[in-house]
Backbone as numpy.savetxt, mean C-alpha at the origin, in Angstrom:
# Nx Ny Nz CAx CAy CAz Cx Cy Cz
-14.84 -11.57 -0.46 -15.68 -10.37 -0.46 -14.81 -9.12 -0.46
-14.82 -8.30 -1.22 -14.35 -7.10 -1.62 -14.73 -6.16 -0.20
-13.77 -5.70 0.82 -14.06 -4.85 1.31 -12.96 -3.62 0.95
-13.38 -2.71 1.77 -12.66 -1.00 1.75 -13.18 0.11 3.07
-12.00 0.45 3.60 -12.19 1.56 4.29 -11.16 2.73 4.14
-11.36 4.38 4.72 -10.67 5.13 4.18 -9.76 5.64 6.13
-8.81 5.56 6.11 -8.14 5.76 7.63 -6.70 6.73 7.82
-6.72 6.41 8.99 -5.31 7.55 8.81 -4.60 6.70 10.12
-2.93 6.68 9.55 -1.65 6.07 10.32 -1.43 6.57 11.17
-1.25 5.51 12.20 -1.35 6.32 13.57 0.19 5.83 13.69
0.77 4.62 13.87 2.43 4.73 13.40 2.76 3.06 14.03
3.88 2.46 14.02 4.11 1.59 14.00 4.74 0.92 15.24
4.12 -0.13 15.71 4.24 -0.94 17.11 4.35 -1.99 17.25
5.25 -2.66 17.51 4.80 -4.19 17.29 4.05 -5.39 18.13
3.61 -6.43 17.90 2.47 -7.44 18.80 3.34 -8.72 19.49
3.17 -9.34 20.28 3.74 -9.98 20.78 2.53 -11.89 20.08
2.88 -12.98 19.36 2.16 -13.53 19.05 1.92 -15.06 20.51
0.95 -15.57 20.39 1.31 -16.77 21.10 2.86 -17.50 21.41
3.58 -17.47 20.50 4.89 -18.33 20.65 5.76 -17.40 21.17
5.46 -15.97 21.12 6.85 -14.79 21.87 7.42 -14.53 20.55
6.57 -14.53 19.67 7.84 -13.89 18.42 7.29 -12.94 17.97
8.09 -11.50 17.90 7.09 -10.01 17.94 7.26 -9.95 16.44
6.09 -8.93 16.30 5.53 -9.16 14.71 5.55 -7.59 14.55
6.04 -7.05 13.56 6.18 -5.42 13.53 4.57 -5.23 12.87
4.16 -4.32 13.06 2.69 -3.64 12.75 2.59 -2.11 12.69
1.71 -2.00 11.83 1.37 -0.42 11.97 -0.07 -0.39 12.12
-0.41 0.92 12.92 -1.50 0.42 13.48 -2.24 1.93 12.48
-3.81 1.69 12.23 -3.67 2.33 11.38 -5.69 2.93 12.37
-6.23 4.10 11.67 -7.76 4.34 12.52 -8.21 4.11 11.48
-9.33 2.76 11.47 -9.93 2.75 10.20 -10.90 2.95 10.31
-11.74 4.10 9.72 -13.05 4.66 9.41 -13.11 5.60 11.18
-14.34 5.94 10.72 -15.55 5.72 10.20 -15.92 6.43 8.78
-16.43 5.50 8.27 -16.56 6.08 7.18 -17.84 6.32 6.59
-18.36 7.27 5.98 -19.54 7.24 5.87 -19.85 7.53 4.16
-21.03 6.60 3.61 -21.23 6.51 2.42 -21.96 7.58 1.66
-21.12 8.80 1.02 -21.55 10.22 0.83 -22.39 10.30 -0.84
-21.95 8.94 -1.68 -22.60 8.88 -2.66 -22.39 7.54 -3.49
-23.77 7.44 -4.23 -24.10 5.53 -4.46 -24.00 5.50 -5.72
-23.14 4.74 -6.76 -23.44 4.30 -8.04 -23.92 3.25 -8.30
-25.01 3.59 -9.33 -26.10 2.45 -9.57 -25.22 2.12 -11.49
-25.97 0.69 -11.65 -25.97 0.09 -12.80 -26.48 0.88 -13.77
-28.10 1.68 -13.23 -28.93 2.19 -14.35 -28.43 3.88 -14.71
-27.58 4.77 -14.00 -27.63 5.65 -14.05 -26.00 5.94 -14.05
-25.62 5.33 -13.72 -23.26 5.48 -13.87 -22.88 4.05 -14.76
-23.66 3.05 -15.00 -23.14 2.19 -15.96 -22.20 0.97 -14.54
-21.77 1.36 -13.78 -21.27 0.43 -12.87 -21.93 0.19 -11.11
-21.73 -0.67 -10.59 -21.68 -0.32 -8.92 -20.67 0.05 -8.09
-20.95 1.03 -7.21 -19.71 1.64 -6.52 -20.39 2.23 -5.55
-19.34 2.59 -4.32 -20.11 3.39 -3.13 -18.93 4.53 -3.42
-19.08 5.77 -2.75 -18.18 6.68 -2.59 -17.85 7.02 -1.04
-16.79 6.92 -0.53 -16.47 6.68 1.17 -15.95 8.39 1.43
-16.87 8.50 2.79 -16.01 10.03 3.20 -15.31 9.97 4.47
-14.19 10.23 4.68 -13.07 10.26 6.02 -12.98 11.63 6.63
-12.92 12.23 7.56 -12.20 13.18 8.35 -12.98 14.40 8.64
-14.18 14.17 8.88 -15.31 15.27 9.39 -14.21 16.97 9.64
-15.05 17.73 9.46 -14.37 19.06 9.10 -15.26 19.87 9.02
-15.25 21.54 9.94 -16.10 22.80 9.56 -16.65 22.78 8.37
-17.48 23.24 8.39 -18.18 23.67 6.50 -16.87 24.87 6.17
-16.61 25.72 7.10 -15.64 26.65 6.44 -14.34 26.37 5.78
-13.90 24.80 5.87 -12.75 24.38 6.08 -12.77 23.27 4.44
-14.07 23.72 3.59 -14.16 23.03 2.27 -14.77 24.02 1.43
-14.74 24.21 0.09 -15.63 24.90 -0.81 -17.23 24.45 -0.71
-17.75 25.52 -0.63 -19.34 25.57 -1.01 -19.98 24.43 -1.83
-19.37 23.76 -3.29 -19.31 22.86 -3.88 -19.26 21.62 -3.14
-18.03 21.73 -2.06 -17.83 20.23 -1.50 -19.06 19.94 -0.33
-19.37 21.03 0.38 -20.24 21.15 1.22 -21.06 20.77 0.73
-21.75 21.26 -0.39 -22.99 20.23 -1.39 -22.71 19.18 -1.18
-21.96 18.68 -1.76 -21.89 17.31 -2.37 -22.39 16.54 -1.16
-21.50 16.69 0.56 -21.95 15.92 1.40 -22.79 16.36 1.87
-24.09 17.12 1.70 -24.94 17.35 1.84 -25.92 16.36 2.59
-26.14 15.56 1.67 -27.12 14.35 2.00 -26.69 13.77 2.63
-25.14 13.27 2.90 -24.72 12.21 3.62 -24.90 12.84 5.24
-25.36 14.01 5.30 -25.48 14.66 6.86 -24.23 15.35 7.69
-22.61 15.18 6.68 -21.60 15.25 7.21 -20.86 15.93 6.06
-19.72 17.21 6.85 -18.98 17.88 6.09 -17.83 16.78 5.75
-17.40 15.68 5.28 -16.34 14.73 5.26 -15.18 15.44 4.12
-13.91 15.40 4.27 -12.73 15.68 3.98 -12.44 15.08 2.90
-12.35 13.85 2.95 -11.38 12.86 2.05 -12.50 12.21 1.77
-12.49 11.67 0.29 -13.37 10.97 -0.76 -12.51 10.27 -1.24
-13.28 9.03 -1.63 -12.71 8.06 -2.44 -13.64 6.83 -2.74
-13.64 6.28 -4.01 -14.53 5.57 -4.47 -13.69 3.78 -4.48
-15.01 2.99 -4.09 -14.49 1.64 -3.92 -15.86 1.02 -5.06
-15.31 0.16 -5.63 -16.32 -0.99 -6.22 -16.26 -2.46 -4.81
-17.76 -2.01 -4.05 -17.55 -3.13 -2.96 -18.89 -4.23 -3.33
-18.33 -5.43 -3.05 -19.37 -7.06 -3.29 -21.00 -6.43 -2.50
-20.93 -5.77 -1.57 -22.45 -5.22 -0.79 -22.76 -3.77 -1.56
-21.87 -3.27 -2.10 -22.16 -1.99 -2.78 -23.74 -1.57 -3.06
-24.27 -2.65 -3.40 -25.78 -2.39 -3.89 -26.47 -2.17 -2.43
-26.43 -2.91 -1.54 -27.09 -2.64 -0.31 -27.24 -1.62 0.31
-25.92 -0.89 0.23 -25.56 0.38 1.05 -26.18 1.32 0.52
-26.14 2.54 1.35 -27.08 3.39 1.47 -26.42 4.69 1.62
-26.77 5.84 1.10 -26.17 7.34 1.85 -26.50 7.79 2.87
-25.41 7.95 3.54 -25.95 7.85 4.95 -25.12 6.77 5.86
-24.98 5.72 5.79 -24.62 4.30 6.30 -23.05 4.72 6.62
-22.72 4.13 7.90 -21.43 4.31 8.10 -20.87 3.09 8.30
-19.73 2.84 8.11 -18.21 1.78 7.82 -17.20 1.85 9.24
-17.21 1.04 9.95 -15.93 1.12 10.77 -15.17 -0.30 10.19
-14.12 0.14 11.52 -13.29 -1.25 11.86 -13.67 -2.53 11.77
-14.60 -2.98 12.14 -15.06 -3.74 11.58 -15.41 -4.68 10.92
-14.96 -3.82 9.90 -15.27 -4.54 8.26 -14.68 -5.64 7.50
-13.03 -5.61 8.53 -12.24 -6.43 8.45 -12.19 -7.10 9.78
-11.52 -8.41 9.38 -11.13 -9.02 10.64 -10.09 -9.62 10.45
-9.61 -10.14 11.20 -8.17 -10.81 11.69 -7.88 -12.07 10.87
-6.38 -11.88 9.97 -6.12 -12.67 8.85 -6.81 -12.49 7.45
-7.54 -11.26 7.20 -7.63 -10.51 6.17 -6.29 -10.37 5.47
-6.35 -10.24 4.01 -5.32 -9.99 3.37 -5.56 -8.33 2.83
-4.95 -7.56 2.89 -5.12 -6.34 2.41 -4.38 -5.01 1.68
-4.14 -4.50 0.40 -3.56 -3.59 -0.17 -3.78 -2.07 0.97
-2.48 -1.45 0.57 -3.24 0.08 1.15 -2.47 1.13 0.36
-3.26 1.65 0.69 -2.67 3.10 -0.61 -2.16 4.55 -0.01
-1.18 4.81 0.20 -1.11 6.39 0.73 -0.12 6.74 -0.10
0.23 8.25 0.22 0.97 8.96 0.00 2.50 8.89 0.41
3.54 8.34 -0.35 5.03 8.29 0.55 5.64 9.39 1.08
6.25 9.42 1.93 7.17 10.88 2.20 7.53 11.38 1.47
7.59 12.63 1.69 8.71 13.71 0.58 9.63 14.04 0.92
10.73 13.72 0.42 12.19 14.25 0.64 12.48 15.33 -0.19
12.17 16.10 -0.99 12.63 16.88 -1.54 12.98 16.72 -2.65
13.94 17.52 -3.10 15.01 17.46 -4.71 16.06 16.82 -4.06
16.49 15.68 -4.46 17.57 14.93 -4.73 18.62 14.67 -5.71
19.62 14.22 -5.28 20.80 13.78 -6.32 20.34 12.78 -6.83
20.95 12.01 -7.89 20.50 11.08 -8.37 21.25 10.12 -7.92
22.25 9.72 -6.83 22.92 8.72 -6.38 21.89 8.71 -5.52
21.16 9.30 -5.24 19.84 8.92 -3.21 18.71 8.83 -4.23
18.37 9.31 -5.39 16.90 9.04 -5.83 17.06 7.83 -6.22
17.69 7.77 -7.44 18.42 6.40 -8.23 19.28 5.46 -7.83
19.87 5.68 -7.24 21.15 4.66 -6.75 22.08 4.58 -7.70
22.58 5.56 -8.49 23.36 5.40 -8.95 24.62 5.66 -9.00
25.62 5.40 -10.03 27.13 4.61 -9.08 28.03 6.33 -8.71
28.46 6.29 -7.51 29.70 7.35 -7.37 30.72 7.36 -8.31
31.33 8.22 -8.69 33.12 8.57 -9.43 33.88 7.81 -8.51
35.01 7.56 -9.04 36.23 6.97 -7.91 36.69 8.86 -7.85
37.52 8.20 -6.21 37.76 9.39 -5.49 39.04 9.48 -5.25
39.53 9.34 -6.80 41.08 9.70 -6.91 41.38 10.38 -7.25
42.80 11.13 -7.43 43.46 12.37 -7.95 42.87 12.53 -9.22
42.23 14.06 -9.64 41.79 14.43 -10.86 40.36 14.47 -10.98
39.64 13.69 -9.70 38.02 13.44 -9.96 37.11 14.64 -9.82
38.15 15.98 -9.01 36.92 17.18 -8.89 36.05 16.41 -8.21
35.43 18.08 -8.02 34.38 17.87 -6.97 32.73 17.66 -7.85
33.07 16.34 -8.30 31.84 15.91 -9.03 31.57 14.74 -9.34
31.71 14.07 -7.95 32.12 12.49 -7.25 30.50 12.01 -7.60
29.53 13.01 -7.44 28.26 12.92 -7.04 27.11 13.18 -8.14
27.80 13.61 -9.15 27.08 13.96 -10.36 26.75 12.64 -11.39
25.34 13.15 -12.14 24.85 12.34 -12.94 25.91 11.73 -14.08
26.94 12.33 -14.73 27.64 12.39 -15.35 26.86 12.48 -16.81
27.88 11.85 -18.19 27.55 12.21 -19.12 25.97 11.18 -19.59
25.18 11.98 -20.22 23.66 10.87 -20.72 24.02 10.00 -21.88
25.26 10.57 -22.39 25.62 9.54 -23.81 24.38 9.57 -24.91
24.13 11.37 -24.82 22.75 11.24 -26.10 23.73 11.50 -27.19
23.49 11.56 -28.51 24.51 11.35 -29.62 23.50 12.25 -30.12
23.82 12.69 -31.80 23.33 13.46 -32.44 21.79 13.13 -32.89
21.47 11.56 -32.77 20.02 11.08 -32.83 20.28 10.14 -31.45
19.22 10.34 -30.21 18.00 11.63 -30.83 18.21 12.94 -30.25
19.29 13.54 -30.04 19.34 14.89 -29.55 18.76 15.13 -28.29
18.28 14.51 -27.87 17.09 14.60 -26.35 17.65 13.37 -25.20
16.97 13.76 -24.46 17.02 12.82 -22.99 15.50 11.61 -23.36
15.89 11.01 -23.27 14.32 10.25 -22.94 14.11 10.42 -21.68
12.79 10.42 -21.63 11.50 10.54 -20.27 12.10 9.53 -19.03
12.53 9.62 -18.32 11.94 8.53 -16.90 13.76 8.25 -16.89
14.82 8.80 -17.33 16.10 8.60 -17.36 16.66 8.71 -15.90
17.53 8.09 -15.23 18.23 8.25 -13.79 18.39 9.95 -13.86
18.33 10.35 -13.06 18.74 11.74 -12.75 18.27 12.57 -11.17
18.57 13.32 -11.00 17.89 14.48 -9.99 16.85 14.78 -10.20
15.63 15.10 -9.49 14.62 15.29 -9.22 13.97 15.35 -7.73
12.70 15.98 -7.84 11.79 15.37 -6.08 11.68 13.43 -6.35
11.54 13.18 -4.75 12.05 12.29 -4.60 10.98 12.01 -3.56
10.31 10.98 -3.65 8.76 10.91 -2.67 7.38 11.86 -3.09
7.15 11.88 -2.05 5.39 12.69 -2.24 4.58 11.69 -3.67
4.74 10.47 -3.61 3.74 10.26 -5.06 3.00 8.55 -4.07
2.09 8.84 -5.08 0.92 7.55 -4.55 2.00 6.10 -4.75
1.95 5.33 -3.46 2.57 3.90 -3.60 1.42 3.14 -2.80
1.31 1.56 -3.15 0.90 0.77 -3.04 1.09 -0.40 -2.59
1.17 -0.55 -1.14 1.44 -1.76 -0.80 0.39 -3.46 -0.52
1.05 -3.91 -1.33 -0.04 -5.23 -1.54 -0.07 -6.37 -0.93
-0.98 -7.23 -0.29 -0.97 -8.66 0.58 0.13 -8.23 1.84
-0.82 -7.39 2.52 -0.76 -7.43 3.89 -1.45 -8.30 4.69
-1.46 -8.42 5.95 -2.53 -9.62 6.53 -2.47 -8.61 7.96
-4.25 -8.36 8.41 -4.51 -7.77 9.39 -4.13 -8.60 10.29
-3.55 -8.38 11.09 -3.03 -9.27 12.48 -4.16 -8.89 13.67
-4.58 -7.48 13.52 -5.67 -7.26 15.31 -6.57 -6.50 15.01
-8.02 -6.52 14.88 -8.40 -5.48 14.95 -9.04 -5.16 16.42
-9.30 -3.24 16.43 -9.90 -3.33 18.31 -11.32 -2.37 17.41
-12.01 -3.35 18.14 -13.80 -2.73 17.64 -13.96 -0.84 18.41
-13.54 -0.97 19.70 -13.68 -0.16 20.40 -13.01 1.16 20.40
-11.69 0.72 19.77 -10.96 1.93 19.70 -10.90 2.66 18.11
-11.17 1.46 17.03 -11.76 1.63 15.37 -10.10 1.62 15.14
-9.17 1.00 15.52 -8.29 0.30 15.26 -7.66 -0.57 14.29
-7.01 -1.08 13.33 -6.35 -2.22 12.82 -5.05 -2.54 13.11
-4.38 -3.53 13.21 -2.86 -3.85 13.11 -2.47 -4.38 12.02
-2.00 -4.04 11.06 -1.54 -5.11 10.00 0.48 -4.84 9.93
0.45 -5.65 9.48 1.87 -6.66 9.81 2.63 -5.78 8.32
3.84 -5.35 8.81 4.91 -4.78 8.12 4.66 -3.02 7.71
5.07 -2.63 6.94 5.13 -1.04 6.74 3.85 -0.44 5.43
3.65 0.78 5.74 3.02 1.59 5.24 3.17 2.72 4.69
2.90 2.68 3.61 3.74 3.91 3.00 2.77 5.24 3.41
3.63 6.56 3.77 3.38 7.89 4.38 3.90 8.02 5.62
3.63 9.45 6.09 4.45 9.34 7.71 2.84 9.23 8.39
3.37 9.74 9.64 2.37 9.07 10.49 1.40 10.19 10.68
-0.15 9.89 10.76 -0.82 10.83 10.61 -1.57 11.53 9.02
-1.11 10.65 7.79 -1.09 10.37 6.64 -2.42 9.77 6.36
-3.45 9.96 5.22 -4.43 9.41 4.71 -4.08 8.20 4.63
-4.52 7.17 4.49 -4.56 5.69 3.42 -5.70 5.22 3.34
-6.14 4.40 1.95 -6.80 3.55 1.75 -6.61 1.68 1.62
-7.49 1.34 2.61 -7.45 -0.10 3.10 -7.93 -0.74 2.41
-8.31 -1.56 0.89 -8.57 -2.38 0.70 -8.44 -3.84 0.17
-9.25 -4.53 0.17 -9.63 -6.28 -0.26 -7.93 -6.26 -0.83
-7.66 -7.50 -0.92 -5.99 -7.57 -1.60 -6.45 -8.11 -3.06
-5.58 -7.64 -3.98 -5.76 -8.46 -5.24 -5.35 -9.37 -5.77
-4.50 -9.71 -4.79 -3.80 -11.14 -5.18 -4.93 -12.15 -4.58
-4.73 -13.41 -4.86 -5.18 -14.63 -4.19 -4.51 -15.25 -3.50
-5.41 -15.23 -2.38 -4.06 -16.14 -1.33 -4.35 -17.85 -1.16
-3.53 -18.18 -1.62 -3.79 -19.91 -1.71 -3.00 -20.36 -0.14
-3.83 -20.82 0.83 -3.44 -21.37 1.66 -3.08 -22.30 1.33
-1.96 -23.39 1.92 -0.95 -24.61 2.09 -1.70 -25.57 2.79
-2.20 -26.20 2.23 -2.45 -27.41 3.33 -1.24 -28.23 4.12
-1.62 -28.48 5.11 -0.56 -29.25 6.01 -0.67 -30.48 5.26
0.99 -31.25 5.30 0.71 -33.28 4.72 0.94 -32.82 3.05
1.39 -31.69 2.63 0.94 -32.06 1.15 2.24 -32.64 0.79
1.86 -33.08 -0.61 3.20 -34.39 -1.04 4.49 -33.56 -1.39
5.15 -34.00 -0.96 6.52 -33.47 -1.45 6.84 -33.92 -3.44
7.07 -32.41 -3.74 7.64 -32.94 -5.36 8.84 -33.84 -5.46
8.53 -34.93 -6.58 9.74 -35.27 -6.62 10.35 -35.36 -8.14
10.16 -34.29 -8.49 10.53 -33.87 -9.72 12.14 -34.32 -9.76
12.78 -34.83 -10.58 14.53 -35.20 -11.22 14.99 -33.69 -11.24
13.90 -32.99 -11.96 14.89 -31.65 -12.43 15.01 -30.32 -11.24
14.31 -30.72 -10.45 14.44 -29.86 -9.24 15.48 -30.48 -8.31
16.36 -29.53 -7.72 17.36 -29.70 -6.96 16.97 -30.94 -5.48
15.92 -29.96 -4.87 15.29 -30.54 -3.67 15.15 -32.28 -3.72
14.87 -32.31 -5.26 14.40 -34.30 -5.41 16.09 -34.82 -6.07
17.14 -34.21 -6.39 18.10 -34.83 -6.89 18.66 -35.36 -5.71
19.84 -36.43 -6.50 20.64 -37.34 -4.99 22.05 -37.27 -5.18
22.76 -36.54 -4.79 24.14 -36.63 -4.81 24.98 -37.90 -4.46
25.50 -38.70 -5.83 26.30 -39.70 -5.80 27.34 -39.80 -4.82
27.76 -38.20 -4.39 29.08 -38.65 -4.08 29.04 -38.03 -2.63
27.89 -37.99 -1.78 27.20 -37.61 -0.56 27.77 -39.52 0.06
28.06 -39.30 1.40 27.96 -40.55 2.32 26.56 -41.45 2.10
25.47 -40.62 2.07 24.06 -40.83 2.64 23.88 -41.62 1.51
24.02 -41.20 0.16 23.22 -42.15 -1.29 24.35 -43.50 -1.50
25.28 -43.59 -1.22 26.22 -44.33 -1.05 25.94 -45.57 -0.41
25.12 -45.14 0.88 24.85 -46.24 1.77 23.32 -47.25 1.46
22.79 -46.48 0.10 21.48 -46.75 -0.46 21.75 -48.11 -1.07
């Protein structure tokens, strides 16, 4: 089932599991969210809900935005549209918490990464230093030459170089909620999140498939895989 909520990073802590082995987490406030506008089949061509996050003065949005959440009863901040499996049910008006997920959910989330600024291109790119021998000048750190020739006269697009470095939408995928707390509108999910803390994100359904392992399953014994070959000249196949 396709879920989605819209939350903000509260920052990263880790859980202690049954066996004592701590599990890093970021803990994130998910929702409440409230459903500010409904797409139908007969009138947008698809189903979709539209989610609103972060209640706010009317003075603190345009006149326009204030419309819009009009109906939903709430000045909400942050919008964002989900195609969800209940989509048709929901209602304007209807609110989304914590909830929605539960524990061992798999889940994508979407925020904003940090911004570092304008960078060199050895910290944006990783690319290689000068040797730092007699004659190198002080330009240990530079892009050096692009090796454009007379065709095509230009740089191509997306080339290693200097530039800002962060501030752009990243996506992290097949997370697994480790805790949620009903009471506090809480999640824990297991490893990092892109933005700093205090940062929008969006929580949803993962797009991968997660194929659980059954316990007992047969071992391959494929020839051409390493794991099933037998080393002749091992003690162990010797004694076969």
């Amino acid at each position: 089932m396709q879920k989605a909520l819209i939350g903000r990073k509260i920052g990263m802590s880790q859980i202690f599991d049954d066996a004592g082995k701590a599990i890093p987490v970021t803990v994130i406030q998910a929702g409440p969210c409230t459903v500010v506008q409904k797409k139908t089949e007969e009138k947008d061509g698809y189903v979709a809900v539209q989610l609103g996050f972060d209640e706010v003065p009317n003075k603190k949005l345009t006149k326009p935005e204030v419309g819009h959440c009009a109906k939903a009863g709430k000045t909400l901040r942050v919008l964002k549209e989900f195609k969800l499996d209940n989509a048709a049910e929901l209602n304007v008006g209807d609110t989304l918490d914590a909830t929605v997920f539960a524990e061992g959910d798999h889940v994508d989330i979407t925020g904003i990464s940090k911004g570092k600024g304008y960078q060199g291109s050895v910290k944006r790119c990783g690319t290689h230093i000068q040797k730092k021998t007699h004659g190198g000048g002080p330009v240990h750190r530079h892009a050096g030459s692009m090796n454009a020739a007379t065709d095509p006269s230009r740089i191509f697009k997306g080339k290693n170089g200097a530039g800002q470095m962060g501030n752009e939408q990243v996506t992290v995928i097949n997370l697994d909620v480790v805790k949620v707390d009903e009471e506090l509108g809480l999640i824990a999910v297991r490893g990092a999140v892109p933005g700093p803390r205090g940062g929008i994100v969006a929580v949803h359904s993962s797009v991968k498939k997660v194929i659980e392992k059954k316990a007992g399953a047969a071992i391959s014994v494929n020839p051409q895989k390493a794991s099933a070959r037998v080393n002749p000249q091992k003690a162990s196949a010797r004694t076969k």
